[in-house]
Structures are given as C-alpha cells and as structure tokens.
C-alpha positions, -999 to +999 in steps of 0.1 A: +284-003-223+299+031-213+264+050-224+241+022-206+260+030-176+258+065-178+219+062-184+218+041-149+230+072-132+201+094-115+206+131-107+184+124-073+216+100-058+237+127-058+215+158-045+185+142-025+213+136+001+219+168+006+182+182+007+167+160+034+172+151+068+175+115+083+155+115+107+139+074+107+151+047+130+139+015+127+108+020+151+095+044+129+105+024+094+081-003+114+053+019+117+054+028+085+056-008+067+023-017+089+008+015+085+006+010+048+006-031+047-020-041+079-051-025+062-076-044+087-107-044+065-088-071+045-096-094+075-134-090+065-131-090+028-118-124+029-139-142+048-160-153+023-137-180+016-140-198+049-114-216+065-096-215+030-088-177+044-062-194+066-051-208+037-045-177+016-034-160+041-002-183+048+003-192+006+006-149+008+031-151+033+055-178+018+051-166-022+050-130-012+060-112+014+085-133+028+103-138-006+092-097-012+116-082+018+140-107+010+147-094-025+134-053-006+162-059+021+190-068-007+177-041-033+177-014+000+212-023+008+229-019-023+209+010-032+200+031+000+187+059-023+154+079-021+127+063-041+134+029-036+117+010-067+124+039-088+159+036-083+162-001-084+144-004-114+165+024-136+196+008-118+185-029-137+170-018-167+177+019-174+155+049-175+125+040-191+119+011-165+126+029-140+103+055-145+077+033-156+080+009-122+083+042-102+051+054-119+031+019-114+044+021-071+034+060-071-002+060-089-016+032-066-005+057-032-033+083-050-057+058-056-054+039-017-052+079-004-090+083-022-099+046-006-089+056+029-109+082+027-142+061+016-134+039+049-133+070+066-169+073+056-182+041+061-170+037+094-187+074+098-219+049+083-214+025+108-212+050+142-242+074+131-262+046+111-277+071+081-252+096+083-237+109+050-265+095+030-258+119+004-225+117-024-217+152-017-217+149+020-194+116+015-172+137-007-168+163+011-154+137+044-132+121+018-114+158+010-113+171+047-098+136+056-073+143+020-063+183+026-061+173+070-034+149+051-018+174+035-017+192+061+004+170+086+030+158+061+040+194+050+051+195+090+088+188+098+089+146+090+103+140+127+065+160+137+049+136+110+062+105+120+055+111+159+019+118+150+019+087+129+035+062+155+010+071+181-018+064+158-005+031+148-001+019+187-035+026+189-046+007+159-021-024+174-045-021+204-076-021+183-064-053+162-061-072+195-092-060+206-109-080+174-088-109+181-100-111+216-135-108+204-131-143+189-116-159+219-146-137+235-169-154+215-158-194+216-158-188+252-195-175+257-207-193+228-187-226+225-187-229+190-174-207+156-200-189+137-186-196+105-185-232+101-167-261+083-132-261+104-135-295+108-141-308+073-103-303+051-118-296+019-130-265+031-094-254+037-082-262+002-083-237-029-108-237-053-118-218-085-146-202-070-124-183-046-093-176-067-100-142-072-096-141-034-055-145-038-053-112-050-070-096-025-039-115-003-018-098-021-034-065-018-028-067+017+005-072+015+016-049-007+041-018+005+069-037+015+090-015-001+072+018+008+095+030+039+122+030+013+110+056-008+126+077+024+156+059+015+186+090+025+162+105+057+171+066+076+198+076+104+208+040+104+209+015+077+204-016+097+169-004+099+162-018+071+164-053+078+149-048+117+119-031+098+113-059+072+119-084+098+098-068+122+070-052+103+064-087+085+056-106+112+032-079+130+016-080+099+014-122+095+004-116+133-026-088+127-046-099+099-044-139+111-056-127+142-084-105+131-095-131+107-101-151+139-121-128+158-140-122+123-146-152+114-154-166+153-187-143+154-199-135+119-208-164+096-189-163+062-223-165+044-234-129+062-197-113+055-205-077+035-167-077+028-168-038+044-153-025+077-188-027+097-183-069+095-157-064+120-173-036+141-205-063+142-177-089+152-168-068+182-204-057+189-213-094+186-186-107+213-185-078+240-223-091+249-241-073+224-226-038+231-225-013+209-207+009+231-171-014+223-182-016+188-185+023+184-152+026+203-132+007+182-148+020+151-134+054+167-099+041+169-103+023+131-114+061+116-085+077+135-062+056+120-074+057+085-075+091+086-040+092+101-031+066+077-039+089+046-013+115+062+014+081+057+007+074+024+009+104+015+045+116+028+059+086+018+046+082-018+058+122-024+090+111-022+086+095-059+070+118-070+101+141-057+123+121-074+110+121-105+109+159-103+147+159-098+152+134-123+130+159-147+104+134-162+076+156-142+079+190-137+116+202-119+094+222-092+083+186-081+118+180-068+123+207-044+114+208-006+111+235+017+138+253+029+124+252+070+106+223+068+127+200+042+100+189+024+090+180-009+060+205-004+050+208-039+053+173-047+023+165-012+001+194-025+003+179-062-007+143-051-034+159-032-051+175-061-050+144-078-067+123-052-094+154-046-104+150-084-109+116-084-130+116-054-147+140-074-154+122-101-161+091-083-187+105-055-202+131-081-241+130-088-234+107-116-231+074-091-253+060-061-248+074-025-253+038-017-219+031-037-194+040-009-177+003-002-182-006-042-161+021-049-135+011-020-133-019-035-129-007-071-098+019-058-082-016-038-085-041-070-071-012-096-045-006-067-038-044-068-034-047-105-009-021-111+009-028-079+018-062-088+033-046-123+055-029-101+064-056-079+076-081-108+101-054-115+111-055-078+116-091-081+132-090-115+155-066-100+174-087-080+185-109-112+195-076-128+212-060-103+229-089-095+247-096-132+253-058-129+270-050-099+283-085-082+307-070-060+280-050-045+257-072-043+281-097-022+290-072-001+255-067+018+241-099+014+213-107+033+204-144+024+223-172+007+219-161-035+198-192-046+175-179-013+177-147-031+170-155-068+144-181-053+125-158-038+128-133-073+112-165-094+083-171-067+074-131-063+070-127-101+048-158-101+031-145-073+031-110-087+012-120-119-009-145-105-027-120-080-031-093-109-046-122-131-069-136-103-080-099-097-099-103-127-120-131-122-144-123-102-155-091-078-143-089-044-172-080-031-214-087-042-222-049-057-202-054-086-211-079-118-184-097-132-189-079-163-187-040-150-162-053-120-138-065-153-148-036-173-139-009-150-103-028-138-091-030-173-106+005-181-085+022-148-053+001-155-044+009-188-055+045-186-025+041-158-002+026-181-008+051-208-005+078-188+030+066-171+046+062-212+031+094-222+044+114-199+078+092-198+075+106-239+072+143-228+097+142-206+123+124-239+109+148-264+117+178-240+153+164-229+156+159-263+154+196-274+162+215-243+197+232-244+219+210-215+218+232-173+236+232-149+229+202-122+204+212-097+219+215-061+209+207-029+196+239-022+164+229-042 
C-alpha cells in the first residue's frame, strides 16, 4: 500500500506551483471552457437528423456534460493541480493510467489545432468562392493560422487570455446573430425550411441517425480543459462558476444556432460544413451576402484565435509530462520572462504542422478540405471519450482513496456524484461506438470513414504505451537526480 501511494505522487504537484503564475479568474476559465466546447459548425453538422437534433442535443446535455462537470468540479477541487485528467487519473489508478488518459486528452488538442485550421480555410472558401483551390495553398493557411498560434501563447498568459476573451465576445455576438436569423426567417417567411416539427416521430432516435450522438458528444467535449491550468487559477471557486457558467452558454449557443440553421436551410440540403450556416444568415438577412461575409469574418477570427486556446491550454500536459519525465524533461520548463512552457507550444506545433502536411500533400483532393475536418473531429471523438471514461471512473477511485478529501469539497450529494460517473462512461463509450457507424458527413464511404477511424485511433493508443515504455525502460536504468526545481 506504502509503494502504490508513493507511485500516486507526481513531481509536477510539488514544482508546477512554483514555476507559473495564477493569473485566471473565473471570467477567463469561462471563456476558455466555450472557447474549446461551442464549436459552432456542430450546429450544421447535425442537422441532418431533423427535429431529432433537439433531441440529441438535450440526451448530450443530461448523459454528458451535465453529469461531466459534475464529476470535473469534484475531481478539480480535490486535486487543483496542473494537468487536470493527468493528475486525476495517476491519483486513481497510478502512473500508467495516468499517463495514458493524459495522452488520450492531449493528442486530440493536436488533431482539433490541424481541424481549426481547415475551418479557417473553408470559411476562406466561402468569402472568396474559388479561393485556395489548390492543397498547397490550403496548407499553407492551415500553418500561418498554426505558427500565428504559437506565436500568441508564447506571450505572457495574462496577454493570451485578454486576446482570447475579446475574440470569444465577438463569437457570442456572431452565435446570436445565427439565432436571429431563424426568428428572421419564421418572421418573413412564416414557415421552417426544414420540415416535420409537427409530426413526433421525427423527434425520436433512430438507427439511421445514431452515428449522430457522437458528434453530440464531440461538441461537448473539453469540460475539463481550463483545468489543465489548474495552479495559474487566482481563485478556486472559479471552478464551479466556470462549469456552471460555461455549460449553460454552451446548452444556450448550439440550441440556438441549430434554430437559426435549421429555420432557413432544409435538412435534406445540409453539407454538414460551416458555409450551411453562413447560407443560413445569407438566407434570412434578405438575401445579403454582405451579413453572410461579415459573420463568416467574425467565425475565421475566432477559429483562428481559437487555435491560439487550444493550444496554450493543451501545452500544459504536455508540460507535465515533461516534469513528470515520460517525454523529454526540456518539455517541462517555461520561460523564465514569460513563464511559459515554451518548449512544450513549439513542440505541439510541429506536430500539428506535419500532419497538415501529410494530410493536404499532393497525395489527396484539393476538394477534400471539410472531409478531412470531419476525419480530424470523429478521430478527436474517439479517443476523447477514452479519456473521459477515465474522468468518470475517477470519481469512484478517488473516492475509495481519499474519503476525507473528497467530503471535504463536495459539490453534489455522493449518489448525484457516482450517478453522474455510471451515466458519463455509458455515455463515453456509446458516442465512441456510434462514431463508427456511419460518416458524419456524405464524402466519406462507410467503409474508408471506418477504415481511417480505427487506422488513426490505434496508431494513438500505440503511440501513448510506447512512449509510456521508454519513459519505464529509461527510469529503469537511469542513476536517481536531484528533483527539479521551480526554477525550470
């Protein structure tokens, strides 16, 4: 028992402290939860399912991310720690797990910072109809939009996070823009282009648009993400105002841009891309392209702003794991004027520039651009939700392991709490599941969409043990230093 605790104990609770500032209140812990969460284009994707979108939208709320900050809120309390899953995880089930769940949370950052790139381009596509008709050219906009990134979050976080809060204000006034468009639309037109709102079987589930529940849960995960910044909070009742908060601006944004989606564009015509709701808007403002083009301005500002989010706050686990020495130690230091985890930005920067490398080289289509997207969002979604039953299966661990703690900052009654644990890991595993049933989107055959999922996730998963192995096998033979110190 002695050893298994010791194993528990991570080099990064001790140091991290010490190496960066706290500099988040809860505003900014809000603006990051919807910066990462509200990815808008969801609102499109799913219309294809009709008024059964309403549906899925509302089963997401109540099986995941209601029951997800519950168990986030209790898991951040107890363990206030940078890295957040990372930490949970090793704190419930030892190093290995921890590791591996911290892996599965970080790899999908890289992969979403690649994707918000491509909708970058085609909202580019959508303003200069045949501009970047070329993969290099598209390529090209995905690594200024990576290396602008880059640059931003290597800036003092306090500079960051202002940048990033007036983005996302911005974005709140371009959600309610596409809202309006629907109430724009019932009130010119009288009537919603997609039809069947009337008739209740077409607001029930059925097997032909399963697959559609885990894109729900694609667009909710990152519940946990503002925790990976868990010692830089100035106040620790942040946590719950930003998971309290964030949730329902989220519930709030993609219900409402359904609405003005689905109001103006019939569900037979949806693309499942960005330019259904900039057609939307187009559609409702009296045919003008003028409002479209402005909000399509507002939507590529924020996804190029929202790259510079994902990737400061998806460093930190890479950071950790660099103090933690599973990847290389220079990974867990930060700059000494900046205090920043400098290396660990410019590493997950490389990584997203070679996979938009590979992905928009000469060997696919330029006319790929949202097939990819939506390759980048289901692999995202897959090894997400591997993270996420950890999160939930936390709360069971952590609970047997450390009662007295876990009392002390309640946040909800404990059969609320382990409640919300069994119904996150069912629906955890049923969106990765339903992922694979059929694309998101018509580009892709069942057979390659499958194919390519189950090709991307377990080269993931092997690459998360293998260099969990490396980092054993070197531990293993490595005569014992001194404990790094805050100085980094």
């Amino acid at each position: 028992m002695a050893s298994q605790a010791d194993e528990r104990v991570m080099i990064s609770e001790r140091i991290a402290p010490g190496m960066l500032p706290r500099v988040l209140n809860s505003a900014d812990m809000t603006i990051i939860f919807v910066a990462i969460v509200l990815f808008i284009v969801n609102a499109s994707a799913i219309q294809r399912a009709g008024p059964a979108a309403y549906t899925y939208w509302i089963l997401g709320f109540l099986a995941f991310l209601i029951p997800g900050a519950l168990v986030t809120a209790q898991l951040g309390l107890m363990f206030p720690q940078e890295g957040s899953l990372y930490v949970w995880t090793q704190k419930a089930l030892g190093p290995f797990w921890g590791f591996f769940a911290g892996f599965c949370a970080w790899w999908p950052g890289i992969l979403v910072m690649a994707a918000t790139g491509d909708a970058v381009v085609t909202i580019w596509q959508f303003i200069d109809t045949g501009g970047l008709p070329k993969n290099w050219e598209q390529g090209l906009v995905i690594l200024a939009v990576l290396w602008f990134s880059a640059v931003i979050s290597l800036l003092r976080l306090r500079m960051t996070q202002n940048y990033a809060n007036v983005a996302v204000v911005f974005y709140g006034a371009a959600i309610f823009v596409i809202g309006l468009a629907g109430i724009l639309w019932l009130i010119g037109d009288g009537h919603s282009a997609t039809g069947g709102f009337g008739t209740a079987s077409n607001w029930s589930l059925h097997s032909g648009t399963w697959t559609l529940f885990g894109l729900v849960i694609l667009a909710l995960l990152g519940i946990e993400v503002p925790l990976n910044m868990g010692v830089e909070i100035v106040d620790l009742r942040a946590i719950k105002k930003y998971l309290f908060w964030g949730s329902i601006v989220v519930m709030i944004g993609y219900l409402w841009a359904t609405f003005g989606t689905m109001m103006n564009l019939p569900a037979s015509k949806s693309t499942g891309g960005l330019s259904d709701i900039f057609v939307a808007v187009q559609h409702a403002f009296w045919g003008s392209h003028t409002w479209a083009v402005i909000i399509a301005l507002i939507a590529l500002w924020f996804f190029v702003s929202n790259t510079v989010v994902y990737n400061y706050s998806f460093s930190r686990l890479l950071f950790v794991s660099g103090l933690e020495r599973r990847m290389p130690t220079a990974l867990g230091r930060v700059n000494e004027k900046t205090r920043v985890p400098v290396n660990a930005i410019i590493l997950q920067t490389v990584l997203a520039s070679g996979i938009t490398v590979v992905a928009f080289g000469p060997w696919f289509g330029s006319n790929n651009t949202n097939k990819i997207f939506w390759m980048f969002q289901a692999a995202v979604t897959v090894i997400w939700c591997i993270s996420m039953v950890l999160l939930f299966a936390d709360i069971y661990l952590v609970k047997r392991a450390f009662p007295e703690k876990f009392e002390a900052v309640k946040v909800a009654p404990t059969p609320v709490l382990l409640g919300s644990g069994i119904v996150g890991i069912a629906a955890s595993v049923v969106g990765a599941v339903v992922t694979f049933k059929t694309p998101w989107v018509t580009q892709w055959t069942t057979h390659s969409w499958r194919v390519w999922l189950a090709i991307i996730v377990a080269l993931s998963a092997a690459v998360a043990i293998a260099i969990y192995s490396i980092s054993e096998y070197t531990h293993r033979r490595e005569v014992p230093t001194p404990t790094p110190t805050p100085a980094g």
